[in-house]
C-alpha positions as CSV (number, residue, x, y, z in Angstrom):
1,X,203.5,71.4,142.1
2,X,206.1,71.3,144.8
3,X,208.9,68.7,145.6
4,X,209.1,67.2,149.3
5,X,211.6,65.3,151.0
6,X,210.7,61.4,151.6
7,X,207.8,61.6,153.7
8,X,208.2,60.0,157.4
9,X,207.7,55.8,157.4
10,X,205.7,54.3,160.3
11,X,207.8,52.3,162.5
12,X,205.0,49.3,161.5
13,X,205.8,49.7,157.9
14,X,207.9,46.4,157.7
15,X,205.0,44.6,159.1
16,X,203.7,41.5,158.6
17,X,200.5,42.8,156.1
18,X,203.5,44.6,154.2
19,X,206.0,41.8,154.0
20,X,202.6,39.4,152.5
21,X,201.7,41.7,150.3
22,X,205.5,42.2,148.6
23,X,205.7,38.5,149.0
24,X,202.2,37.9,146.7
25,X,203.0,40.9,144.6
26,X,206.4,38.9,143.5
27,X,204.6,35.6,142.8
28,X,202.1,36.9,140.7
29,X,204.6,39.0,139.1
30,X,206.7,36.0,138.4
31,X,204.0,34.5,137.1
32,X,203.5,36.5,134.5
33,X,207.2,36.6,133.6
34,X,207.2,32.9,133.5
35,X,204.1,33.0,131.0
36,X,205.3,36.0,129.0
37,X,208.8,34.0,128.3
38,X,207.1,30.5,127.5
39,X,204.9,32.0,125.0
40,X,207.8,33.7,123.7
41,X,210.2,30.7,123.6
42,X,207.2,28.6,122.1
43,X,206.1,31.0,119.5
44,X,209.9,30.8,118.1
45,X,209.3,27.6,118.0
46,X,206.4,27.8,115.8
47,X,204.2,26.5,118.9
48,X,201.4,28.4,119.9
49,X,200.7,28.8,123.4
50,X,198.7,32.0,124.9
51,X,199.9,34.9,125.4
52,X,199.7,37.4,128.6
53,X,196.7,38.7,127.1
54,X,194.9,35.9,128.2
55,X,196.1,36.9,131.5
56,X,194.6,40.1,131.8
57,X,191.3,40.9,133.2
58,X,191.4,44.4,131.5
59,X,190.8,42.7,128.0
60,X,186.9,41.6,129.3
61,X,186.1,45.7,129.6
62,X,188.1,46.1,125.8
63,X,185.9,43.5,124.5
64,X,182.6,44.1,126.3
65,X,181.3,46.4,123.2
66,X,182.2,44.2,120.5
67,X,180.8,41.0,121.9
68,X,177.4,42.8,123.1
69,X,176.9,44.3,119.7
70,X,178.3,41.3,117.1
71,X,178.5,38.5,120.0
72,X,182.0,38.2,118.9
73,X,185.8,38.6,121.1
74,X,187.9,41.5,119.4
75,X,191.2,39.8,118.1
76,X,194.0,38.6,120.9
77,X,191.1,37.9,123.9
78,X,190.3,34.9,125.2
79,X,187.2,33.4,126.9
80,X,189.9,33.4,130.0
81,X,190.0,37.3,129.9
82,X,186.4,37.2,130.8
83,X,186.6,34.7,133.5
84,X,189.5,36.4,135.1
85,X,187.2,39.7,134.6
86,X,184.6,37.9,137.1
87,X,187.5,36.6,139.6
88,X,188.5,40.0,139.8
89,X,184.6,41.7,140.2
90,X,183.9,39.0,142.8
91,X,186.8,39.7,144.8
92,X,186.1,43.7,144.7
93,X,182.8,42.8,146.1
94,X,183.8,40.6,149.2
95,X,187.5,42.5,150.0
96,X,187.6,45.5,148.2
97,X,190.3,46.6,145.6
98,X,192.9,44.6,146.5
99,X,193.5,43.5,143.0
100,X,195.9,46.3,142.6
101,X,197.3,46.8,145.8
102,X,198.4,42.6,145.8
103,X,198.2,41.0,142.4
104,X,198.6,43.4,139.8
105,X,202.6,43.0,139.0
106,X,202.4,46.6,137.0
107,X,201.4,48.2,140.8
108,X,204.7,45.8,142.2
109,X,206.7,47.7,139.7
110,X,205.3,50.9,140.6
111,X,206.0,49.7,144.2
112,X,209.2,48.9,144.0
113,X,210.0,52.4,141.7
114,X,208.7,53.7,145.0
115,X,211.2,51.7,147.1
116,X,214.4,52.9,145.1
117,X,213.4,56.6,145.1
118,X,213.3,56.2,148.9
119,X,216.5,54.5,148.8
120,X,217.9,56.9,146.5
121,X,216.4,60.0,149.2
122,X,215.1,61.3,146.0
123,X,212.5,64.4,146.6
124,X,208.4,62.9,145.6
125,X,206.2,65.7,143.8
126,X,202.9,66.8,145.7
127,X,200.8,68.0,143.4
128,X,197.8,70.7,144.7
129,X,194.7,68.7,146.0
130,X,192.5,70.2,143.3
131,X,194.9,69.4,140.5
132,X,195.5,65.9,141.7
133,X,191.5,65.6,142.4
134,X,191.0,66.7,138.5
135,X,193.7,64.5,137.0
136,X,192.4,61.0,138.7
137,X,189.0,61.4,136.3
138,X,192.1,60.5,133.8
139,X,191.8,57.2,133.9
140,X,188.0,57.4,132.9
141,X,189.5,59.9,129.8
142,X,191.7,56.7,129.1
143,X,189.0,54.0,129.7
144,X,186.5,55.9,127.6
145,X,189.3,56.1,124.7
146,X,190.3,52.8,125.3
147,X,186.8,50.8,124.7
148,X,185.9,53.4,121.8
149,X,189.1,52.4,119.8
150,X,188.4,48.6,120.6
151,X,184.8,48.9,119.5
152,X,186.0,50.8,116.6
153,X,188.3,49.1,114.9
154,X,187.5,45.7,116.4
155,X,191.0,44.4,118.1
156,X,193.5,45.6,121.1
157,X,193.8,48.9,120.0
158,X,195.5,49.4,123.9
159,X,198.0,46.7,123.1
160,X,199.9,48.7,121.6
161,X,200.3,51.1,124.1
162,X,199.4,49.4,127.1
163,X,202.9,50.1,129.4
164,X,202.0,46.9,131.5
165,X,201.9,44.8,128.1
166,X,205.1,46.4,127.0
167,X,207.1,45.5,129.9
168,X,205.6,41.9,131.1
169,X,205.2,40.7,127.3
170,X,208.8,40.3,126.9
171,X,208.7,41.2,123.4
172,X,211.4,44.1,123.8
173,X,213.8,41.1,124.8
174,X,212.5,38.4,122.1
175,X,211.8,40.7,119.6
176,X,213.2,43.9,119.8
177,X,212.2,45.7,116.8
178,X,212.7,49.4,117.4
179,X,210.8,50.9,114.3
180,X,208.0,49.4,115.6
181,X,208.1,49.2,119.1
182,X,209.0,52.8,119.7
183,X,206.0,54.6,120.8
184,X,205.2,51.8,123.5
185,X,208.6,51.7,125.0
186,X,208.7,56.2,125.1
187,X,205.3,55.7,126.9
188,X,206.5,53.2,129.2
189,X,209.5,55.3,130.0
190,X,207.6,58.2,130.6
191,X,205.2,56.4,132.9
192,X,208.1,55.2,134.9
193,X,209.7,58.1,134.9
194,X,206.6,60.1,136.3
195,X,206.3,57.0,139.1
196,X,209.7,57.9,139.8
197,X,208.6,61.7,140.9
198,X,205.1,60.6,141.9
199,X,204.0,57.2,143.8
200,X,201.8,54.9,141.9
201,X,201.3,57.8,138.9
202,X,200.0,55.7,136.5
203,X,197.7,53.9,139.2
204,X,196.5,57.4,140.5
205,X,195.6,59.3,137.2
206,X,195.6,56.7,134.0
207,X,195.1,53.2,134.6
208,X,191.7,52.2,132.7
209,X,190.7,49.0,135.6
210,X,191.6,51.1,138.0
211,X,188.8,53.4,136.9
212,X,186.4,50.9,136.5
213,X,187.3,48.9,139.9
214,X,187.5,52.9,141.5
215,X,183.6,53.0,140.8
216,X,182.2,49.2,142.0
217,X,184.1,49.4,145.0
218,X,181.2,51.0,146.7
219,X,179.9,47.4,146.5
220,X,182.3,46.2,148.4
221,X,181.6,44.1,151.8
222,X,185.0,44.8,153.2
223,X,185.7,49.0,153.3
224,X,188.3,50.6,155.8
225,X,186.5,53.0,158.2
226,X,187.8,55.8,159.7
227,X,186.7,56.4,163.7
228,X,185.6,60.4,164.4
229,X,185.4,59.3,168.2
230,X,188.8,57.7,168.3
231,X,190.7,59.5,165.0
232,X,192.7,62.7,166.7
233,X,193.7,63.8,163.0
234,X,197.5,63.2,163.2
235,X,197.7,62.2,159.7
236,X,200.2,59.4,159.9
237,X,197.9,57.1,158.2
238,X,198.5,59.1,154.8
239,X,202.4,59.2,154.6
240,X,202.0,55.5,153.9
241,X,199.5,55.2,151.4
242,X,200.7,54.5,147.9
243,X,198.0,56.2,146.5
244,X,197.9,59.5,148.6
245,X,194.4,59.7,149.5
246,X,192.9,61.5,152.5
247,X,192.9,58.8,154.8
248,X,192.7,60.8,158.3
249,X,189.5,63.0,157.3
250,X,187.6,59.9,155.5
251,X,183.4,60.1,156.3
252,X,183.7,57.3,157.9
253,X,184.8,55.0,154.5
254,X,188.2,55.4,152.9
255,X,187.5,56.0,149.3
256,X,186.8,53.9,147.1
257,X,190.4,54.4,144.9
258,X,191.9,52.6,148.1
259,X,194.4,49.8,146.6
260,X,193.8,47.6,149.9
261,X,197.2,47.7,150.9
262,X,196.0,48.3,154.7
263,X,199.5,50.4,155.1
264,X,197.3,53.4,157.1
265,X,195.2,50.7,159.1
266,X,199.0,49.6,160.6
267,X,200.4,52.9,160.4
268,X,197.6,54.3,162.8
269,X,198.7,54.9,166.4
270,X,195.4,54.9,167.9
271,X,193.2,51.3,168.7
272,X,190.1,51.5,166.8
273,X,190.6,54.9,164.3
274,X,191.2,52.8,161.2
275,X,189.3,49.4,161.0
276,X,188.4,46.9,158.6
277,X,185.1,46.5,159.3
278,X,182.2,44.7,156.8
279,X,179.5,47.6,155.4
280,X,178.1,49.1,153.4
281,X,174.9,47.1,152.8
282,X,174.1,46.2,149.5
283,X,171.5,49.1,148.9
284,X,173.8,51.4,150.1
285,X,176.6,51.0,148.5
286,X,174.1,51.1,144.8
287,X,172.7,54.0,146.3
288,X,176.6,55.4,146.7
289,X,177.5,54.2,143.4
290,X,174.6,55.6,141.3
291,X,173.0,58.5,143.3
292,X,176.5,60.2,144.4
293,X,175.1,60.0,148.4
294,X,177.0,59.0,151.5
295,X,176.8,56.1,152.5
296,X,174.7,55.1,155.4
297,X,177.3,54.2,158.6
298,X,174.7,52.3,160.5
């Protein structure tokens, strides 16, 4: 593990794709601020409204055992968990993960960690490619935990835990209560913490959608390709990237943990090395997804 210095910004990195996506990031976000707080003022008012876990397209994977097996929601999910579940599938198909890199507000937070630590000139950890390679199959760890414990005792389990529910539910502000709450807030001050030393940590090694989105993106129409022809390996494409992937020796697809934020398609220098192009086809990118194989550039 080593410390660097704030890597070098592309002189396009206030552009116009950036300023959209901080601009979307912040609605959504507010959103979910605004939803979190009337829930909270109605339930003090004995008024039930739902909650931000009707807002969460995570809670259709928590509940896909139970209803399958007993045709029944665990407790706190919604029929609107499911069809935000399929808004969030069918936009992975036609433009790729961009779910996290524009609409998820716990990836704005992360974001705008980032942005302080920059401002701050604090040093970012690089871990070793092999140990940040290993730790990413966390979030699969934590997916596999997650739907196990849902299945097994039949509600959120996650809710408890969940450092995006902490945060955006409000309940630390409505309802402290800190013999109860404890454990959620030291894990959502450690996972801040460790986005503080590490861009996007939780998106890069724990999330649980991330996971799951991380493996149907080779469905997706819309994939950033790298050029061989027109790519002369300078690597300014990956100082951007939130997510550090190895953007400049991708064959010919980005992978598929991409958060769509296009920040190494406008960091490139050279016409043509990063694209957005449509591909794979559809048999290709099942072939990808279940066989393991490259998939087919033509």
């Amino acid at each position: 593990m080593t410390a660097k210095a704030n890597r070098p910004r592309s002189r396009k990195r206030n552009s116009w794709t950036t300023r959209a996506r901080r601009i979307t990031q912040l609605l959504f976000a507010g959103f979910i601020v605004f939803a979190a707080a009337r829930h909270q003022l109605a339930e003090g008012a004995g008024v039930a409204t739902p909650s931000i876990d009707a807002l969460c397209p995570f809670g259709a994977v928590e509940t896909l055992g139970t209803y399958i097996t007993t045709g029944n929601y665990i407790s706190k999910i919604h029929p609107s968990d499911i069809v935000l579940a399929l808004g969030v599938l069918i936009g992975l198909v036609l433009a790729g993960n961009a779910f996290c890199g524009w609409i998820c507000p716990f990836g704005a937070v992360q974001d705008g960690i980032n942005w302080v630590r920059r401002k701050l000139r604090l040093p970012e950890v690089t871990l070793p490619e092999r140990v940040d390679s290993i730790l990413r199959y966390g979030r699969f760890v934590t997916l596999a935990l997650i739907v196990y414990m849902s299945m097994s005792t039949a509600k959120l389990w996650f809710a408890d835990y969940d450092p995006y529910r902490t945060l955006f539910s409000l309940h630390w502000l409505y309802a402290f209560n800190l013999a109860t709450m404890w454990p959620a807030l030291v894990i959502l001050g450690a996972v801040l913490g460790l986005s503080l030393l590490v861009e996007r940590a939780w998106c890069r090694y724990l999330c649980p959608l991330g996971g799951v989105l991380s493996v149907f993106g080779h469905l997706s129409i819309l994939r950033i390709r790298r050029s061989e022809d027109s790519c002369k390996g300078c690597a300014l494409c990956e100082s951007p990237c939130p997510v550090g992937l190895k953007v400049a020796t991708a064959n010919p697809t980005v992978s598929t943990n991409c958060v769509g934020c296009l920040e190494c398609v406008e960091a490139c220098p050279r016409h043509g090395a990063l694209t957005l192009q449509i591909g794979p086809r559809w048999w290709d990118g099942l072939k990808s997804l279940w066989l393991r194989q490259p998939v087919s550039t033509n």
